[in-house]
N, C-alpha and C positions, 0 to 999 in steps of 0.2 A: 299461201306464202311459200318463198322459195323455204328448201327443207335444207338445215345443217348438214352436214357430210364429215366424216371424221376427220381431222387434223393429219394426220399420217399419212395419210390416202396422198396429198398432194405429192407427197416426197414421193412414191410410186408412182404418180402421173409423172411430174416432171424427168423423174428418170428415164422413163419409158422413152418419154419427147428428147429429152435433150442429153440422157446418159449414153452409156458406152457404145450401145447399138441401135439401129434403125430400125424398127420393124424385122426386128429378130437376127439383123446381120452381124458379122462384124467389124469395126470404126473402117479396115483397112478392108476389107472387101465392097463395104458400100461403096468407099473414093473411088474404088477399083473400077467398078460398074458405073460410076457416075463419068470417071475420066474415057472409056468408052463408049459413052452414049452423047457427049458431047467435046467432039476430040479440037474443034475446030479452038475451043477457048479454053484458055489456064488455067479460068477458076472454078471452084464448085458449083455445080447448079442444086442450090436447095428448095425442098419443098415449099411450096403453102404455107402457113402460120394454119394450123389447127385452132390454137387456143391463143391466149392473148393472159399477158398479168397485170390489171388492174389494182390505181389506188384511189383507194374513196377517202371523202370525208368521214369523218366519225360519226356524224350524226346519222349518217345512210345507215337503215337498218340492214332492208334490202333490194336489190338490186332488182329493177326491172325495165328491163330492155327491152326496144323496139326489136333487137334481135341479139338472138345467142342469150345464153343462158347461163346462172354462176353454179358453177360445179366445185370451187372449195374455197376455204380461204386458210391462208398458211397460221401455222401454229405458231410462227415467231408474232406475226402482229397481222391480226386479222382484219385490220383496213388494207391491205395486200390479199387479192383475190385474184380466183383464176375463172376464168368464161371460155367457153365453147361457141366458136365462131361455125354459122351457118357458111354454106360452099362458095354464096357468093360475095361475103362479105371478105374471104379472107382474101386482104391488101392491104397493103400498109397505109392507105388512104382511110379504106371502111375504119380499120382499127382506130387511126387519128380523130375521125369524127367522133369515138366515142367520148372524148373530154368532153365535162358540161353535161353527159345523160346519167340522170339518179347519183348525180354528187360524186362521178365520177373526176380525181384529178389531172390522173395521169394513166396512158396504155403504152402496154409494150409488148411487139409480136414474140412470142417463144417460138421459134424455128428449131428444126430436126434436125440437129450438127451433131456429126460423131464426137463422140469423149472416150478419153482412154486415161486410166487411172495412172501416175504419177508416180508410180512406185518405183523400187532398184531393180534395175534389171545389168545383171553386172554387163562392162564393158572390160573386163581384163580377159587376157588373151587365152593365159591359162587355166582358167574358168570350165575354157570349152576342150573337148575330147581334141585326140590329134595336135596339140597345140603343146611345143611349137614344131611338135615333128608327130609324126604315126607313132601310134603305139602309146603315146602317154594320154593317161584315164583321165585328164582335169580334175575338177573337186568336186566330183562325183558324192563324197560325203555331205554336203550341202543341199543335194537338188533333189526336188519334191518326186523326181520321175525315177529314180531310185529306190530301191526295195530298201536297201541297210542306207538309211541316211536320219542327220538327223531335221530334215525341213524345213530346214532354214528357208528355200524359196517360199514357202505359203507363207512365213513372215513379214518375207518383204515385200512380197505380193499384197497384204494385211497393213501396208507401209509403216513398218518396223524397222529402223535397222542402227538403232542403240541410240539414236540423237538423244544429247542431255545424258547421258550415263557416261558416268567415269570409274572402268576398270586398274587394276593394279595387276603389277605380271610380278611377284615376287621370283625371283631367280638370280642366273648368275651373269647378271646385265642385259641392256639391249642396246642395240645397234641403232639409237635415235636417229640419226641422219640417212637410215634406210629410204631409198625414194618411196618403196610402198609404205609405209610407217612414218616418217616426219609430221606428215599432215594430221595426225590422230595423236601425237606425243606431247605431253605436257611435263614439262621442265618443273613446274612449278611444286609439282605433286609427283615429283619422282626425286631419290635419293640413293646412295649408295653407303651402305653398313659396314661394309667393307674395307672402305677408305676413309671412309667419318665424312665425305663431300656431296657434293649437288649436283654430282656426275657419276649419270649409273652403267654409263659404257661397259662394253667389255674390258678386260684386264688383262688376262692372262691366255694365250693362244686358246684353252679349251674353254673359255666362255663364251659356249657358242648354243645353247640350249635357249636362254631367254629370248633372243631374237627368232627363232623359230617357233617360239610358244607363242609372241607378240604377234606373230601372221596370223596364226590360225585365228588369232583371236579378234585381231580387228588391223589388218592391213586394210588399205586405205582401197576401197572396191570404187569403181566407176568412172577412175581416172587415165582406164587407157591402157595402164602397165603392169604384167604378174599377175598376181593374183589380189581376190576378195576375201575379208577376212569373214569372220560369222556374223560380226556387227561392225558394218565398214563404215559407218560413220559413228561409233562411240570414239571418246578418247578414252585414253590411258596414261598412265605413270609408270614407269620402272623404278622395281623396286631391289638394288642389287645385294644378294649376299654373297659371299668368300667362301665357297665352299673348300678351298684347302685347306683352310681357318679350324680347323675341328674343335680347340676351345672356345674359342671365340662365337662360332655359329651356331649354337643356342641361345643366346642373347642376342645375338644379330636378329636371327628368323624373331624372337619375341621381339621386335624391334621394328622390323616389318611389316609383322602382323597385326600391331595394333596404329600404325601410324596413319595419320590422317583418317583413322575409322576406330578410334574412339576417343574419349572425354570431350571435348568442346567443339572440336575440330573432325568432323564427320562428313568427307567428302566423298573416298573411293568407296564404292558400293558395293563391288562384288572384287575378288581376292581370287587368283588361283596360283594352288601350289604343285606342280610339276616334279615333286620330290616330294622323299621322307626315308625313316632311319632305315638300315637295312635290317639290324635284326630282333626277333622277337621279342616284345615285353622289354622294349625300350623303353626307361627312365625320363618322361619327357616331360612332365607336367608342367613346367614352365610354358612352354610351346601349345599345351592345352588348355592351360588357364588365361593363354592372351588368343586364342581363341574364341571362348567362350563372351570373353568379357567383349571384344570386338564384335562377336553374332549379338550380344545384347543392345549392341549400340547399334544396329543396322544393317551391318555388312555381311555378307555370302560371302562363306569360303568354300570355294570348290578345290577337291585333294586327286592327284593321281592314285590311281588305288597298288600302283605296284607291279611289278616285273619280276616277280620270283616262284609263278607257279610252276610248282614242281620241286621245291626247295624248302627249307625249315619256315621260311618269312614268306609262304606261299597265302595264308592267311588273314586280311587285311584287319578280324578283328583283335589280333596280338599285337596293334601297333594304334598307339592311345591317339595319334590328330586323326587315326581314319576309325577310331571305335567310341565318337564323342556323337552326339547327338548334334552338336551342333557342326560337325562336316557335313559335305554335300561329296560322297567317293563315288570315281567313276573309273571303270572298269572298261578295255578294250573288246572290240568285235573285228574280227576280220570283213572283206567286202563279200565274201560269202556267206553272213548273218551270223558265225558260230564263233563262241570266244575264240582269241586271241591265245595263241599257246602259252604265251606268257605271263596274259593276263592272272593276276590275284584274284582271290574270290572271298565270299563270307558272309557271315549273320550280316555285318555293317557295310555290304556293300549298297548302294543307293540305286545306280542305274549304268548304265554303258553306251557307251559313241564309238562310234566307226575310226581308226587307226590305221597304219601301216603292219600291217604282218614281218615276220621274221622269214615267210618265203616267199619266193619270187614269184608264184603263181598268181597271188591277188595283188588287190590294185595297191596303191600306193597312196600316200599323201602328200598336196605338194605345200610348200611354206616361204617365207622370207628364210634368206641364212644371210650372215654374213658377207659386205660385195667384197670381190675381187675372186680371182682362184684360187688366189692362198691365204685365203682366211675362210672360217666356218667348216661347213662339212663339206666341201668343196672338194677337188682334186681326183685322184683316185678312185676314191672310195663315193663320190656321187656322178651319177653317168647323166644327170641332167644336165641341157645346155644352157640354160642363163645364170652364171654365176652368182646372181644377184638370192637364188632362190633355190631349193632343195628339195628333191624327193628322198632324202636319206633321212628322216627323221618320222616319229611316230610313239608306237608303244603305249602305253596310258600314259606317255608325257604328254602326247597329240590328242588323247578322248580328251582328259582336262578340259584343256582350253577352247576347245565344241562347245562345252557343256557352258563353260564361264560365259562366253559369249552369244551364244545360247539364251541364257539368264538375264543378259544384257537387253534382248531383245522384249525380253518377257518383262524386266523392269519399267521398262519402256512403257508399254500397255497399259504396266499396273504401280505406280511408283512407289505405294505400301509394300512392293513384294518384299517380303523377308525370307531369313532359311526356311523356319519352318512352316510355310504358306507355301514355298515351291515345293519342298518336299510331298505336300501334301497331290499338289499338282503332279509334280512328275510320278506318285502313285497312283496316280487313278488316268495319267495321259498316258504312259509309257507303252512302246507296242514289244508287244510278247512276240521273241523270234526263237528258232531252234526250239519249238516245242516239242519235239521229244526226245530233247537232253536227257540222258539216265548217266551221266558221267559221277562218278565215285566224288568230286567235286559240288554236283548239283543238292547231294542231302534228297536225293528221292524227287527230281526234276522241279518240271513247274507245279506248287499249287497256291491254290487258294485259300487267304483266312476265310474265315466264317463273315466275316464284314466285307468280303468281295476284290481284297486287293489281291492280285499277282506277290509271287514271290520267288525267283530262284540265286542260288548264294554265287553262281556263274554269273548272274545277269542283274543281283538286284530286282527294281522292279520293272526292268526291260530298256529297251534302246530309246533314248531319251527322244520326245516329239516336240520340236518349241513349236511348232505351228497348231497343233491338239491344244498345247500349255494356255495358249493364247486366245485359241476359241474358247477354251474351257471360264476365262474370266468375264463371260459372258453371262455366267452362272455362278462366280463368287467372288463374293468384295475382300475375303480377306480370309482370317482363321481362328476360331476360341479363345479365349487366353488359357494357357499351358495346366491342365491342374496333374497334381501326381500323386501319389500313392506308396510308400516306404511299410518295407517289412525291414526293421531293425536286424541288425547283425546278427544270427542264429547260429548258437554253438551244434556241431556237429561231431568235432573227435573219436570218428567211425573210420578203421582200416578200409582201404577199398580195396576192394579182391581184386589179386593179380590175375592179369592175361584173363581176363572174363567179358563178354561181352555184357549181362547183365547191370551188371555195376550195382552202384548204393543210390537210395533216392530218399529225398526227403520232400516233402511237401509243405506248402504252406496257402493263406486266402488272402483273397483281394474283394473287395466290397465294391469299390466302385464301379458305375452300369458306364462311363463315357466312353468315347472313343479311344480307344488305343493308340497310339501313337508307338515309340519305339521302346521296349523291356532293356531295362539296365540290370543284371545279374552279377555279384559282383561274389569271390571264390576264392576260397584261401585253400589250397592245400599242398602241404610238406610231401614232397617226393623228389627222389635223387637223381628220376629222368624225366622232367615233362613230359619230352614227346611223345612217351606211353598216352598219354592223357587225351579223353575226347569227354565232351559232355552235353547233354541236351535239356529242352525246357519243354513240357507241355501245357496248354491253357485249356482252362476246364470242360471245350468245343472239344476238344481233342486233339489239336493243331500242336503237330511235333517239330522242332525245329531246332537244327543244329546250332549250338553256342559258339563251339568251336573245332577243329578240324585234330584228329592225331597225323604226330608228325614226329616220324622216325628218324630226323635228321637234326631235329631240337634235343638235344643231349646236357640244357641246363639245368636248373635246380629249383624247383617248389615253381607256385603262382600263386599271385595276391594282385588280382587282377578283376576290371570290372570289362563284361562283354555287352556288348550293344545289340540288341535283337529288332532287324526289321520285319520279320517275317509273320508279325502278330496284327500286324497293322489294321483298322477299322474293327478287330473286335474287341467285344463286351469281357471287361477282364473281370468281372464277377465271379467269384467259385474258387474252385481246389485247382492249384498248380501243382504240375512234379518236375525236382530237377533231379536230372541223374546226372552223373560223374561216374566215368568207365575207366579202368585201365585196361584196355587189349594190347599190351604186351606181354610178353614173362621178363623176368629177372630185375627188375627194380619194385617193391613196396611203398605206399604211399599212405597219407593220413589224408581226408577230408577233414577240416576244421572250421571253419564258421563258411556260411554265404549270408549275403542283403539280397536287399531285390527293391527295384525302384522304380516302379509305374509311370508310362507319361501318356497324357491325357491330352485329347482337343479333336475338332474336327473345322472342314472349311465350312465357312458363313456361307448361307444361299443369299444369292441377289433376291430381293423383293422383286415380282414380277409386277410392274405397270401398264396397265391397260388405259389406251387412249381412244379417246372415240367424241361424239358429239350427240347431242340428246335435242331430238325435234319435237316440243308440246304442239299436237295437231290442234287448230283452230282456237288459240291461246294469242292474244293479244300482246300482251307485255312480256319484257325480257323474261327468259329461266331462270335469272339468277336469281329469285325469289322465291323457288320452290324446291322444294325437295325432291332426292329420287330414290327408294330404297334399290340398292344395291345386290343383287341375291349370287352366287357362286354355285350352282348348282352342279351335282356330282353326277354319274350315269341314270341312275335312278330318279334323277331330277328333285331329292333334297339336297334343300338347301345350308351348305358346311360352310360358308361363311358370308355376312351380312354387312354391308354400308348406307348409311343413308350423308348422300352428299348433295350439293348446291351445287348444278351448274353454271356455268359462267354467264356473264351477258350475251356471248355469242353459242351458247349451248356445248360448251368443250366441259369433258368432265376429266377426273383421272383416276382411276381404281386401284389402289397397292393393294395385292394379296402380300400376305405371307406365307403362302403354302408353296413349297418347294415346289412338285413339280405335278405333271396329270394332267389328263385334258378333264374339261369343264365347261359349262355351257355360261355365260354370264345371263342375266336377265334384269330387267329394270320395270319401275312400278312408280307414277307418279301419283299424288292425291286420287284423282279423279280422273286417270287415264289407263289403258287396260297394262295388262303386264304382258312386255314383249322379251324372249328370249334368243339370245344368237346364236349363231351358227358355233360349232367349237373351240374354244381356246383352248393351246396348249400351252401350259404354264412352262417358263425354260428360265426364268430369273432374269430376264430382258426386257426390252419393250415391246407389248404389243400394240398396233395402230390401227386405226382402220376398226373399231368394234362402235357401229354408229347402232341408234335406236333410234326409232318415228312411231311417239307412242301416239295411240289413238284416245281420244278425249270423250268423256259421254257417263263413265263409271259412278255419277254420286254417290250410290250406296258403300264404291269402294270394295264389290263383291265379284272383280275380275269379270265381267259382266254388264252388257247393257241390254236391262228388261225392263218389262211395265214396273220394274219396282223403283227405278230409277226416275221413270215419269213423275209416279208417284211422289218423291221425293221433292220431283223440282217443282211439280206441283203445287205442293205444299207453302213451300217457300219463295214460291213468282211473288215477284215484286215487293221483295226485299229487297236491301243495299245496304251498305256496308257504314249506311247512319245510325241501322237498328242496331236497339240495345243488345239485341240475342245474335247478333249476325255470326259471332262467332263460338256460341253456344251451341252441346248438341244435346239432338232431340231423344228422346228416348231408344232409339235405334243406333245413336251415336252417329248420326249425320248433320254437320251444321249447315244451317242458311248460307255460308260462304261456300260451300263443296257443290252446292247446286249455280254458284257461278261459272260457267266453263270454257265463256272466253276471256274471263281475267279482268270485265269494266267495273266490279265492285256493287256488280246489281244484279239482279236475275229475273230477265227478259224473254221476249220472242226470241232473239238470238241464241238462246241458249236452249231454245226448244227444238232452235233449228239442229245444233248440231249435236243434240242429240238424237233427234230425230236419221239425220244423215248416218249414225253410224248403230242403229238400234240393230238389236241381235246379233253383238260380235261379240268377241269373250277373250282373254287373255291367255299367254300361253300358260 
């Protein structure tokens, strides 16, 4: 009988034949070679037809041919099959004749035609290097052949590039009628707070921020003109505030921040914000509580993490939308890999994207600005020549919206992504640069928790990869649900020694064994200079890691304040913690008075690995689908760690879900009375595997992985029975029933079944 062939396998055949390259070329060099080898005519000269795809009737088991042979049949619906034409058959005539042989309906020759994937491949001018004059770097921060980028091309190469996602650009207007922008803007889902209307334009000469935050993030790529944005075909809404408003723009930004992304009304997905307050231990919770409630409802908030290193509000966990769990803060890198001099740092920084520098020696970024020359950052102060667009803008107002868009791509892929699924992602994708940061900023450079994540408070947990983000969903569907762990308010009312590095420390315990996710540590203590003040946390691994940063130029009064710690990520918060609080300066005295502490918990889901394949009963009469097949998962040692006994289908197609995360392993398969055959290696990766076929050999009565005289014995016994007798399905004191000695499936036990046991005596199973 023709033997099953795995399911999978075709999609590798046909690729081969009719995907992207020919016999290893590629699509544009094969034309190359073809339009040279026959110059006299226009069109292609194509191969021979190899193979041919075949539709049978249903009732065709299988297929036999006066010529050529059936080598798969597809997994969508397996009366669609593929045959292997002998040399002289392949013609579109031979092929034709096969309607009418073995219940064949219909043939169709599969031919070796080049393919090329479909994907973005931008068409804006300034995209590319030199463009529109020498000397200017293009968006170098985009492309996969760049060292500091964040990879956007493997995205879209991955054919990603935001379709069906709707961002929000909270700021201070955008420039809708931007030729690169129009196409991507939606009116519908854009307002302005500012003015109380449905026009979020700009207003005022310097609202010129939003429209250069809108490019980066999703200018309209592929149409020809400027540039591409990270996700050039998401839309967007603008969403404007008044930032000369200073009363008013806290209610406004909570205004914006919850709008259209939460109660009933849940449209824009992901949120970025391009600003926040300037200085420390800002008073915001309104701004943080429509946060929150907005991340609960679905939406990514991505936050600029800040431009003040080097200053009092150098620090981005002093400042409550970028020290909440539910931010996404990104922090600048120059085109030389190493922060941004301006860049902010901190326990709650998240991750960081490529920006404009403050010097002239690295690259630039270029964006939409405002058209005309007098409008936007235009004029003087930007030496770019299309008015329309600007290399004057950057900063972590420019990582931002990478990162939003970014996310867009990644939503794309996976539409469950939430904050803290990509968080999770961006810790375990992100690529570790400037490894050997020892800057007074880093807290003792890059290390590692004890659970395996990256961690520096310059870099978060490194330069953010959407294209890693993206493979990586290849291996998980999603993330735990959130559990946490609270140490109530602890009175402390302990002096802390001045100008000491030492400091005071208390301790407390955490029980739970899950995943770590981000430490909330929350600090009350009376002093008459903060900026004396630094303090730190340890987890019971040992893992020290800075809360928060002293700063000699913060000269306000006491904190009552909660600090957000990423640097604990993936470990085990079991055990004794210690927090110390320092004051290393002299001349102001402080009190330590209570701290909390608030544990957050989860890790990402692994994908179930499925293994596909097809299951051939040698010399078995009647379909599979009536029999069983134990299932075994075998480890190095060849025990076996996990077990299925499934039914294959009528046409021998099985499907195996592990649930073991990840490891190579041998599968092996065992039918009634067929030997036990094991395959070649699987690696488990939470994807599909295809192609894991089995041709088990039949003969085994006793069922002892083995065909011997014991086996004769057995069918011996039970010749010429059938499945009239009463006992047919009774076993005999060995536990061998009269039915196990039938071995091609007619419901009787014959010469025929002497034969093939006969045909396959003295083989044994793996």
């Amino acid at each position: 009988m023709v033997r099953w062939i795995a399911s999978g396998l075709v999609l590798g055949l046909v690729g081969a034949v009719c995907g992207s390259q020919v016999h290893g070329q590629d699509p544009e060099a094969w034309a190359e070679q073809n339009r040279r080898t026959k110059v006299a005519s226009a069109d292609p000269v194509f191969p021979a037809p190899r193979v041919a795809v075949v539709r049978v009737d249903r009732s065709s088991r299988d297929l036999f041919l006066p010529y050529g042979r059936e080598i798969q049949r597809l997994t969508s619906d397996p009366t669609w099959r593929v045959i292997e034409l002998p040399t002289l058959f392949r013609s579109e005539a031979s092929i034709e004749s096969l309607v009418g042989v073995s219940g064949i309906l219909a043939a169709y020759p599969v031919v070796e035609v080049p393919y090329a994937r479909d994907s973005f491949v931008p068409n804006d001018p300034y995209f590319q290097v030199d463009n529109p004059a020498a000397g200017w770097p293009g968006q170098w921060y985009l492309k996969n052949s760049e060292a500091v980028s964040i990879r956007a091309e493997g995205a879209w190469n991955l054919d990603y590039e935001g379709t069906g996602i709707l961002l929000g650009v909270i700021d201070d207007g955008v420039q809708a009628n931007h030729p690169d922008l129009f196409s991507n803007y939606q009116s519908v889902n854009s307002f302005d707070f500012g003015q109380n209307d449905g026009n979020p334009s700009p207003v005022t000469a310097a609202d010129n921020h939003g429209t250069a935050v809108a490019g980066i993030m999703v200018a309209r790529g592929g149409n020809g003109i400027g540039i591409t944005g990270v996700a050039p075909n998401a839309r967007f809404g603008a969403l404007r505030l008044d930032f000369n408003n200073a009363a008013g723009f806290p209610t406004q930004d909570v205004d914006a921040t919850l709008y259209r992304s939460s109660g009933s009304t849940v449209v824009i997905r992901i949120k970025n914000h391009s600003y926040g307050p300037i200085s420390p231990y800002s008073p915001s919770t309104a701004q943080a509580a429509a946060i929150v409630t907005s991340t609960a409802a679905g939406t990514i908030h991505v936050r600029s993490a800040g431009n003040a290193r080097g200053t009092a509000g150098e620090d981005v966990a002093k400042f409550l939308e970028r020290s909440i769990p539910e931010s996404i803060v990104v922090g600048a890198v120059s085109s030389d890999g190493t922060f941004a001099s301006y860049s902010s740092f901190g326990a709650s920084l998240t991750c960081v994207a490529p920006s404009s520098p403050n010097l002239t020696s690295f690259r630039r970024m270029l964006t939409t600005d405002r058209t005309t020359e007098a409008a936007g950052y235009n004029g003087s102060g930007d030496t770019f020549p299309d008015a329309d667009y600007t290399a004057n803008f950057g900063f972590t107002s420019g990582a931002a919206p990478l990162v939003s868009g970014g996310l867009a791509l990644v939503r794309q892929a996976e539409p469950t992504l939430n904050t803290r699924f990509a968080k999770h992602l961006i810790a375990r994708t992100s690529t570790k640069i400037h490894p050997n940061d020892a800057s007074a900023a880093s807290d003792g450079g890059w290390r590692n928790s004890t659970g395996g994540i990256q961690f520096n408070p310059n870099y978060g947990f490194g330069l953010i990869n959407i294209e890693a983000m993206i493979v990586a969903l290849d291996n998980f569907s999603g993330v735990t649900p959130l559990t946490t762990e609270a140490i109530p308010t602890t009175t402390v009312g302990v002096t802390v020694p001045d100008n000491n590095t030492t400091g005071l420390s208390r301790t407390f315990n955490l029980t739970s064994t899950a995943k770590l996710e981000e430490v909330l540590v929350t600090l009350n203590v009376t002093h008459t200079f903060r900026g004396d003040l630094e303090a730190y946390l340890t987890s019971p691994t040992g893992t020290r890691r800075r809360l928060f940063i002293q700063s000699g130029g913060d000269g306000g009064d006491n904190i009552n304040w909660t600090f957000v710690a990423n640097g604990f990520w993936g470990e085990n918060p079991q055990g004794t913690w210690t927090l110390d609080v320092r004051d290393i300066a002299s001349g102001d005295v402080g009190t330590w008075n209570s701290f909390a502490v608030e544990a957050r918990m989860g890790d990402l889901v692994p994908r179930t690995t499925r293994i596909l394949g097809l299951v051939t009963l040698e010399s078995y009469f009647p379909t599979p689908d009536n029999q069983a097949v134990t299932f075994e998962l075998l480890d190095s040692n060849g025990v076996a760690v996990e077990t299925q006994v499934l039914t294959p289908t009528i046409s021998g197609d099985y499907e195996y879900v592990s649930n073991l995360t990840s490891g190579t392993y041998k599968l092996a398969a065992k039918g009634r009375h067929w030997l036990r055959r094991a395959s070649a290696d699987v690696v488990l990766n939470g994807g599909v595997i295809n192609g894991v076929d089995f041709s088990l050999i039949n003969g085994d009565v006793d069922n002892d992985n083995s065909i011997t005289i014991f086996d004769y014995i057995e069918l011996s016994t039970n010749f010429d029975k059938s499945s009239a007798d009463s006992d047919w399905n009774v076993p005999n004191g060995s536990g061998v029933k009269p039915s196990d000695s039938d071995l091609d499936g007619d419901d009787s036990v014959s010469i025929f079944d002497y034969i093939i046991l006969s045909s396959e005596f003295d083989k044994s199973g793996d």
